[in-house]
C-alpha positions as CSV (number, residue, x, y, z in Angstrom):
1,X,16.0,25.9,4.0
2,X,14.8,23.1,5.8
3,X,15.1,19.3,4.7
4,X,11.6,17.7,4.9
5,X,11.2,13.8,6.3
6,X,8.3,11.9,4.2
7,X,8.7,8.2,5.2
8,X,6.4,5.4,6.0
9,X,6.6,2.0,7.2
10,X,3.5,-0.4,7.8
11,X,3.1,-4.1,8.4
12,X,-0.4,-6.1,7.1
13,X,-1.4,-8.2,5.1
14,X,-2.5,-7.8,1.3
15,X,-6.6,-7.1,0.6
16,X,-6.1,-8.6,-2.9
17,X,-3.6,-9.8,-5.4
18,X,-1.3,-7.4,-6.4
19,X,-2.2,-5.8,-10.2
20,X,0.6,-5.1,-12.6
21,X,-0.4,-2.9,-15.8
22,X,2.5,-1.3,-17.6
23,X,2.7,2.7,-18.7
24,X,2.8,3.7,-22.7
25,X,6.5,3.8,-22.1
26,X,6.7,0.3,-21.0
27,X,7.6,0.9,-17.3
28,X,5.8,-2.0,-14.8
29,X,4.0,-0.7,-12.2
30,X,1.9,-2.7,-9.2
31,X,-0.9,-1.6,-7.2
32,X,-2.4,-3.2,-4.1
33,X,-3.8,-2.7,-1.0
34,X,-2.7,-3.6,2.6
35,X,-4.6,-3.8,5.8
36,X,-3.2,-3.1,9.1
37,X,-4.9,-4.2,12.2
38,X,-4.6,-2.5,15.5
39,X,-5.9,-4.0,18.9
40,X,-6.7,-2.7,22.0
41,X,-8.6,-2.9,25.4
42,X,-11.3,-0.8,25.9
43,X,-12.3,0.3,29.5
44,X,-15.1,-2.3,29.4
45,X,-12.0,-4.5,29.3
46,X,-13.1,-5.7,26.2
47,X,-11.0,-6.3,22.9
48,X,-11.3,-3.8,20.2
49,X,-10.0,-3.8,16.4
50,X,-9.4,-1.3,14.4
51,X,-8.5,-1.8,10.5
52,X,-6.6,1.1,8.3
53,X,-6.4,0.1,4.6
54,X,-3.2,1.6,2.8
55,X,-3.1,1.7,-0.9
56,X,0.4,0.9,-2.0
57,X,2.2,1.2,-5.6
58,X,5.7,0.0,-6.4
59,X,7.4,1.1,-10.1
60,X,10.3,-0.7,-12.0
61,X,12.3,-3.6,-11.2
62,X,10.6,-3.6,-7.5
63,X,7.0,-4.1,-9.3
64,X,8.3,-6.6,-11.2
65,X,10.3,-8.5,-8.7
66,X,7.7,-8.3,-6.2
67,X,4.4,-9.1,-8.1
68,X,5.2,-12.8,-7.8
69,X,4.8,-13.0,-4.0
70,X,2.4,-10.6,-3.3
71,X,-0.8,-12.5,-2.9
72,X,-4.1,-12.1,-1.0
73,X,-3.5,-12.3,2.6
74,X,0.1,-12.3,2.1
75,X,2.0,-10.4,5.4
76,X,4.4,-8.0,4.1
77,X,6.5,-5.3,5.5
78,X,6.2,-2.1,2.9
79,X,8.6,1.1,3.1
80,X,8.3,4.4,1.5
81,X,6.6,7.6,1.3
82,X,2.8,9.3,0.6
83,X,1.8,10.7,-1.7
84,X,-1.6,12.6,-2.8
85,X,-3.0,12.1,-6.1
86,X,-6.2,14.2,-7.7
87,X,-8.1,12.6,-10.5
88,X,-11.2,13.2,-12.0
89,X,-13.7,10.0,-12.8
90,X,-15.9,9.5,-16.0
91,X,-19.0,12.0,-14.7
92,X,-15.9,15.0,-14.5
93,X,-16.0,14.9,-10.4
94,X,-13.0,15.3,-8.8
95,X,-11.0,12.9,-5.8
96,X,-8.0,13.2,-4.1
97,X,-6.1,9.8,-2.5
98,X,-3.0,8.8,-0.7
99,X,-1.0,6.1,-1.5
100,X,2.2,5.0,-0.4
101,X,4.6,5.0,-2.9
102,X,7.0,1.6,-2.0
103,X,11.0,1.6,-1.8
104,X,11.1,-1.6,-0.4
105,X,9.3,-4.7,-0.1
106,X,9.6,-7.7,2.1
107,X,7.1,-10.6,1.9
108,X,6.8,-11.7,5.8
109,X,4.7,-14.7,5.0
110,X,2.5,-16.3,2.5
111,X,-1.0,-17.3,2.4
């Protein structure tokens, strides 16, 4: 069989603080959301911008470690994989999202 490759690395900059909650267990866990900005020139010779937004969650002594420095507008450099999700909201419909479950964590600049 096969060995499979799920990795991801981006570099933006933090749409909002990061959120720590904890589970029923006790384990931390942080959720925020990082924007990545790509530029190019179109034929008109004109500069274009595109934004992708990436949610991100971290678990454990990374979530805890990290929450600290991870402020709005904050560059950071996140590393780790995707993963889908499927939930159902308070009127029973159901949503899928991806996320990017972190590994590591680098703050590249605060705000």
């Amino acid at each position: 069989m096969a060995r499979g490759l799920n990795k991801v690395m981006i570099v933006g900059n933090l749409g909002r603080d990061a959120e720590m909650r904890f589970t029923p267990s006790g384990k931390p866990v942080i959720h925020f959301s990082v924007a990545v900005n790509q530029f190019w020139k179109g034929a008109d010779s004109e500069l274009h911008t595109e934004t992708e937004w990436f949610n991100v969650v971290a678990w454990g002594n990374l979530a805890e470690n990290s929450k600290k420095h991870l402020q709005k507008g904050s560059l950071v450099y996140v590393e780790g994989r995707l993963q889908s999700r499927v939930w159902q909201d308070s009127e029973g419909l159901q949503h899928k999202s991806v996320e990017i479950v972190a590994r590591d964590i680098l703050l590249l600049s605060g705000k």
